[in-house]
C-alpha positions in Angstrom: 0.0 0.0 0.0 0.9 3.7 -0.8 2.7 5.1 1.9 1.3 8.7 3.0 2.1 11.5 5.2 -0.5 12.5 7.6 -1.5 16.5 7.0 -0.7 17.8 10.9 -1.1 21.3 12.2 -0.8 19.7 15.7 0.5 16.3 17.3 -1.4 13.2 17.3 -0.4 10.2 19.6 -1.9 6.6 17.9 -2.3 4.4 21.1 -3.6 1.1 22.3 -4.2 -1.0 25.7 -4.2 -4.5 26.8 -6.3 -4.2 30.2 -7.7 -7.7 33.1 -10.7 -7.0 31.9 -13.5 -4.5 29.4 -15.2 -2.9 32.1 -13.9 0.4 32.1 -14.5 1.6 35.1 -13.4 -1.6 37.1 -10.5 -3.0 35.3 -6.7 -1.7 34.8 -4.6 -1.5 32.1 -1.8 -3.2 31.7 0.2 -2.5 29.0 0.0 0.6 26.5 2.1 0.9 23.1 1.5 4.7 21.8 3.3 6.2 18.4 3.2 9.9 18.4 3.5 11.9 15.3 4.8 15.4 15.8 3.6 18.4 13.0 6.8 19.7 12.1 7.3 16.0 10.4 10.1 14.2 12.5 10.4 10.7 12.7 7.8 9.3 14.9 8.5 8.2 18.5 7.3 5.0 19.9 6.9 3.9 23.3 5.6 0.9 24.9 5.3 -0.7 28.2 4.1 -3.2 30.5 1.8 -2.2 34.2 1.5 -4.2 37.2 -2.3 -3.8 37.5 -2.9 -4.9 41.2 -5.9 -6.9 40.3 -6.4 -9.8 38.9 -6.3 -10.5 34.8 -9.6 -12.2 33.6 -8.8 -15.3 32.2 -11.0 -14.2 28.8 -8.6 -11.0 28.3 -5.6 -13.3 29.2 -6.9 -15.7 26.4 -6.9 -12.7 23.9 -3.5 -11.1 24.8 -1.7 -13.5 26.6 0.0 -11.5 29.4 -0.1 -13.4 32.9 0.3 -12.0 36.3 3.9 -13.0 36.0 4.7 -11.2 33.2 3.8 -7.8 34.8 4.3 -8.8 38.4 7.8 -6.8 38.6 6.4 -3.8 36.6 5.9 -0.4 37.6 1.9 0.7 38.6 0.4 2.9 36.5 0.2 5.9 39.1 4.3 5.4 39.1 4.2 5.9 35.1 1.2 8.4 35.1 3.4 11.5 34.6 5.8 10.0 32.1 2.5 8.9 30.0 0.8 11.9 30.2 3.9 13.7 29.0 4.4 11.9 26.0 0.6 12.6 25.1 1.7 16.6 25.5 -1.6 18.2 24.4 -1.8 15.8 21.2 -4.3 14.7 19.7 -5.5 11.2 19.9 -6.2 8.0 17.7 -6.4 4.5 17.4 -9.0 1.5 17.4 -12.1 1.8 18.9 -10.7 4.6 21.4 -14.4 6.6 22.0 -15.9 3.3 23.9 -13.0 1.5 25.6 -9.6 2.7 25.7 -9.6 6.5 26.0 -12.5 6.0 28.6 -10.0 3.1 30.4 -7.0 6.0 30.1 -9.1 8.7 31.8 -10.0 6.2 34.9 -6.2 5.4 35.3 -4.9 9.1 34.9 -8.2 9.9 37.6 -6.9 7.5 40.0 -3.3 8.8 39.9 -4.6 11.7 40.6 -4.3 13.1 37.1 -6.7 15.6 35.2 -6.2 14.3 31.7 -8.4 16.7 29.7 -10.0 15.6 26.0 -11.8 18.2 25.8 -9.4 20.6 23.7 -8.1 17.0 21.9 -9.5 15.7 18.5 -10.1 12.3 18.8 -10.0 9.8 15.7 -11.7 6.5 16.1 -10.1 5.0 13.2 -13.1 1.6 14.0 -15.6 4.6 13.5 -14.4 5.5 10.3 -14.2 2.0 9.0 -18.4 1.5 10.2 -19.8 4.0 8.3 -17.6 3.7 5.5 -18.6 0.0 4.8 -22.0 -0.3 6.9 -22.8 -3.4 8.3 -26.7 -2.8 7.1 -28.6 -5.5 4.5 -28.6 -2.3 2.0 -25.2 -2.2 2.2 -24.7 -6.3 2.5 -26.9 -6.8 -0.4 -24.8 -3.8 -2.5 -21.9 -5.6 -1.9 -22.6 -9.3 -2.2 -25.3 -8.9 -4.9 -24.0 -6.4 -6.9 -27.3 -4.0 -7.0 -29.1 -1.8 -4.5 -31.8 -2.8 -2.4 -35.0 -1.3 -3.3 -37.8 -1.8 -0.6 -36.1 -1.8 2.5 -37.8 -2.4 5.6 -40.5 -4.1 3.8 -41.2 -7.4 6.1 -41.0 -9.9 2.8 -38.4 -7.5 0.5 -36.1 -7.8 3.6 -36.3 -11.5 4.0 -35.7 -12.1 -0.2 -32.7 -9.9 -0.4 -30.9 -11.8 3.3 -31.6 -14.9 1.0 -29.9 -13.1 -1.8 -26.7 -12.2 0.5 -26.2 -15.5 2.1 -26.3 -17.2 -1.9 -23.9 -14.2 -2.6 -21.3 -14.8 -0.1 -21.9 -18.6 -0.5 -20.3 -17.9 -3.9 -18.0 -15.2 -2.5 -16.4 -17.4 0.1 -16.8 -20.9 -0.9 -12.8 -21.2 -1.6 -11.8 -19.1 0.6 -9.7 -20.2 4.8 -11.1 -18.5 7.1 -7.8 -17.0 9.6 -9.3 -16.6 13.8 -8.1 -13.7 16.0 -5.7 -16.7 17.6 -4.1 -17.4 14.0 -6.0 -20.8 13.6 -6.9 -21.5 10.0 -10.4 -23.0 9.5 -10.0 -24.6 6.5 -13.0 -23.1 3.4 -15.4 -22.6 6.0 -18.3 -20.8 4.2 -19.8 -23.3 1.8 -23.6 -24.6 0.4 -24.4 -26.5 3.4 -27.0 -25.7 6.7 -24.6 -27.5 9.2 -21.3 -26.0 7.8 -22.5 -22.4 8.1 -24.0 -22.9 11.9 -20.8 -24.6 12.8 -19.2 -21.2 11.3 -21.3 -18.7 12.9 -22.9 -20.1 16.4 -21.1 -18.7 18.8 -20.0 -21.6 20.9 -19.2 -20.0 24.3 -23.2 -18.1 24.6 -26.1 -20.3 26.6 -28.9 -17.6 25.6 -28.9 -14.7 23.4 -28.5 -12.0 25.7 -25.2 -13.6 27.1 -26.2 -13.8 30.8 -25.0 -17.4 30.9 -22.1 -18.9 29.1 -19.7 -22.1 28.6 -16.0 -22.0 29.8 -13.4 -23.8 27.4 -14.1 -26.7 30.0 -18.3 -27.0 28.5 -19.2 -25.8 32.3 -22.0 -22.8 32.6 -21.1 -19.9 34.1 -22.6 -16.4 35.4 -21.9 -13.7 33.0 -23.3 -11.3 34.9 -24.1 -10.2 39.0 -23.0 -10.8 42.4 -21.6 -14.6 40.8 -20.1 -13.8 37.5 -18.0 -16.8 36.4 -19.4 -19.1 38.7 -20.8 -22.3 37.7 -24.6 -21.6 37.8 -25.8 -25.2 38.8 -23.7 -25.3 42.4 -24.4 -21.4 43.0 -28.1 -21.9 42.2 -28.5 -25.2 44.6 -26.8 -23.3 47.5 -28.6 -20.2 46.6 -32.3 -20.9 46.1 -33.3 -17.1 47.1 -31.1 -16.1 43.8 -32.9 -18.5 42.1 -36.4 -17.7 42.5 -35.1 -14.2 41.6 -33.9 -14.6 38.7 -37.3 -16.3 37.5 -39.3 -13.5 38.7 -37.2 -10.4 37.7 -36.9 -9.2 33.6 -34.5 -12.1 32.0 -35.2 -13.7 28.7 -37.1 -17.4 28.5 -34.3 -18.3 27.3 -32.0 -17.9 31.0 -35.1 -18.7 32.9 -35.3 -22.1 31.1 -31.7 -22.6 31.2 -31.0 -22.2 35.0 -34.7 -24.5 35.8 -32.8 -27.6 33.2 -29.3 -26.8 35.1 -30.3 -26.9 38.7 -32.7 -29.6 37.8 -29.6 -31.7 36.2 -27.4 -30.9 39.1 -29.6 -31.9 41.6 -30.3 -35.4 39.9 -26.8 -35.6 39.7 -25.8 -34.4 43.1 -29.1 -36.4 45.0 
């Protein structure tokens, strides 16, 4: 690709964090890696490093970036790096990869907590995931422009909508059929997408959700676990036999069929098996 210069009239600082966990009020971060271009067109200047968090690190983030408790056990806490960081930022602005919902949110929490006032407000900040979602909308129009070669006339329309999905999955059917499909972790699946029911559900179920609001899922192991409350990534059938109050609360409070039915069949089974 084209190599081009970005157009400055002030510094901008591309950035990006590895954190225990996505809530952003609750977890740390614990590494950042930020590139910051300067306006007068220097070579950029990169710096990275690792943060002892002091909390725990989620086994799901560990399984996306792979840095344990030991590899940041003998690094520095982010309130002893706080003032280094927010120097390199300077009054930049900022970009990267989904910045607006997770990691300049994440930043502002840390900097808070060292005691820091990192202000955005005088920074532009260029979610580069934002420009990439409206640019190629992940809408049927825009599916059915893409896959079928012609736009979608009658959107919205209850019947129009469901002839032109059928149109897109024949489309990428065609699209895809000899094409590996590569996973976050690097693992080839081998012409995934191809003119078969049982092939494409294998492709797109997602293995690790119980219900379809994700209150419940499976660990690697094939137990259920909380994904939610006071006993998130528990397993639900010894919490819910020790536990009947929670129980008979989650039946009666605003949860989909779907959780109700699973936690009745999962204390049911555990029970049978446990009696």
């Amino acid at each position: 690709m084209e190599d081009i210069k970005f157009n400055l009239d002030k510094d901008i600082v591309f950035f990006d964090l590895e954190a225990t966990g996505l809530n952003v009020l609750k977890d740390r971060i614990i590494q950042i890696a930020m590139i910051k271009y300067a306006k007068d067109g220097s070579e950029p200047v990169e710096k990275e490093m690792l943060i002892n968090p002091g909390v725990l690190i989620s086994p799901e983030s560990f399984a996306i970036h792979g840095i344990s408790a030991a590899d940041v056990a003998n690094k520095p806490l982010f309130n002893q790096v706080a003032k280094e960081l927010e120097e390199f930022f300077g009054e930049a602005d900022l970009s990267g990869y989904n910045l607006n919902r997770f990691d300049v949110p994440m930043l502002l929490e840390e900097f808070n907590r060292a005691g820091i006032h990192f202000d955005v407000s005088n920074r532009r900040i260029i979610d580069v995931q934002s420009i990439f979602y409206k640019m190629e909308p992940r809408t049927l129009m825009a599916a059915h422009k893409y896959y079928c070669g012609e736009k979608f006339e009658g959107a919205h329309d209850a019947l129009a909508d469901v002839k032109a999905t059928i149109n897109v999955l024949k489309g990428q059917i065609k699209k895809y059929e000899n094409e590996d499909y590569e996973t976050k972790d690097g693992e080839i699946i081998e012409k995934p997408i191809k003119n078969d029911m049982a092939a494409l559900y294998e492709f797109t179920h997602d293995k690790k959700s119980v219900d379809s609001t994700n209150r419940l899922k499976y660990t690697s192991e094939g137990d259920i676990v909380f994904n939610f409350g006071k006993y998130i990534g528990q397993s639900v059938g010894p919490v819910l036999a020790k536990d009947k109050q929670y129980y008979h609360w989650i039946l009666e409070k605003d949860f989909s069929v779907q959780v109700k039915q699973a936690v009745q069949k999962i204390l049911r089974d555990y029970e049978r098996e446990n009696s």
